[in-house]
C-alpha positions, 0 to 999 in steps of 0.5 A: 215565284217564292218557291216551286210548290207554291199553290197560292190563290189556285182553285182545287177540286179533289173528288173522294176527298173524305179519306185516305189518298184523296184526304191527304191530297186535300190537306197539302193542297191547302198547305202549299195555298191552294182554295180546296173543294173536298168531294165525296159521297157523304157530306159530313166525311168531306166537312170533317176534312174542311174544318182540319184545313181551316184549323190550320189555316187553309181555305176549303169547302165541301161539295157532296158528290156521286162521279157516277152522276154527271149533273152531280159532277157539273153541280160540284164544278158549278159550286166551285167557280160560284164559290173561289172561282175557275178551276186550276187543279182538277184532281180525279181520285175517287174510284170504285171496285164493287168485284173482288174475283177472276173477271171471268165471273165478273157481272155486267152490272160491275163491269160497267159500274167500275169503268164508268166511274173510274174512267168516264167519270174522269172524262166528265169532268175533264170535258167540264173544266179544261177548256177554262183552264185553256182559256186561262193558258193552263192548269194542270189535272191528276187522275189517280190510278194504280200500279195494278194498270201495269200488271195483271191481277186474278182477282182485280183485273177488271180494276186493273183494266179501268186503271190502265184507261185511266193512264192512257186517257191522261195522255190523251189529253196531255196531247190534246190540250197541251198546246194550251197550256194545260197538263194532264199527268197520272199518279200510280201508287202501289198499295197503300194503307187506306180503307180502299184499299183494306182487304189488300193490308188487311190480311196478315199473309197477303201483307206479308207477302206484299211486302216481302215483294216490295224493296222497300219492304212496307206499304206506302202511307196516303201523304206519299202519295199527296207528295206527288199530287202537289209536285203536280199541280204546282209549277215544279212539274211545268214540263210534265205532261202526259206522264204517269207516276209510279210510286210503289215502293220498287214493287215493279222494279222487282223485288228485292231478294229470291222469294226462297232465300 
């Protein structure tokens, strides 16, 4: 082994791949040596993340794909091994959250939009890639979540919720497939500066408060996070499983001085 983040030669589907968090992952992925797939809705979002990789070296390609849609999640793994082969590196970014508002007066048809697509989705292609990885005798998938699986929210709760599944179904599986060989850890970033996660930064007086909340008094930038994401795939994390990552700035360690100091 050269080093412990070495990538070389494994196979990476990362979904919402086109932007923030998920662009970012995307290009370490590639700089540590890993064959990248980047994923998304728009076809052209996720070639402009490709031709970056390429000019600097890595391997990547792009696969338009809607995780709400499940031939369209098997077509994206199907792609994958025809092209680089099967997959090591499962990473399920991509999330929705079409309800800004108190789940009180959540509709039906946004409730079950944002747990299937960021829950079921992620089961999806679990189901479809880790029994090769098991057969293989590893590999390691990362499902994206938040720190809002943690805490209440009284206009995000909903997403909130989904990303709390999202943390427990990594450890559902951590178990299940850990005798194999095969980890299954979660990352969950506070709030980042990303077009996600806009309406939150956005507003001068939320930032503001946000970060006065947080110890290390700013927001977090998308390559924070595809820090960990590497650290994940790679054989520095071989003895995690079942975890989820917080990265937050301290935010749920509290804050760093008396909101009326």
């Amino acid at each position: 082994m050269k080093n412990l983040f070495d990538l070389t030669g494994k196979v990476a589907i990362v979904t919402g791949g086109s932007r923030g968090i998920g662009r970012a992952i995307c290009e370490r992925l590639a700089q540590h040596g890993a064959k990248v797939v980047v994923s998304s809705r728009k076809l052209d979002a996720c070639q402009e993340v490709v031709d970056g990789i390429k000019a600097n070296g890595g391997t990547a390609m792009a696969i338009a794909c809607n995780i709400g849609r499940k031939p369209e999640l098997q077509a994206l793994v199907d792609q994958t091994v025809a092209a680089y082969g099967p997959v090591d590196i499962l990473v399920c970014n991509a999330a929705v959250n079409p309800y800004f508002g108190p789940s009180q007066d959540i509709p039906d048809e946004s409730y079950d939009r944002i747990m299937n697509s960021n829950v079921r989705s992620n089961l999806w292609l679990s189901q479809m890639t880790i029994p090769s990885m098991a057969e293989r005798g590893g590999g390691s998938v990362i499902i994206v979540s938040s720190i809002g699986g943690f805490r209440g929210s009284p206009r995000l709760g909903i997403y909130g919720v989904s990303k709390a599944a999202d943390m427990q179904l990594a450890r559902a599986l951590a178990v299940e497939w850990g005798p194999s060989g095969v980890r299954v850890n979660a990352i969950a970033p506070g709030l980042v500066k990303t077009d996600f996660a806009r309406a939150l930064w956005e507003d001068p007086v939320n930032l503001k408060k946000r970060t006065r909340d947080t110890p290390l008094l700013r927001i977090g930038e998308p390559d924070e996070i595809a820090g960990a994401a590497v650290f994940l795939a790679s054989p520095a994390s071989g003895f995690m499983t079942g975890q989820s990552m917080v990265i937050d700035g301290g935010v749920l360690a509290g804050p760093p001085f008396n909101a009326d100091e």
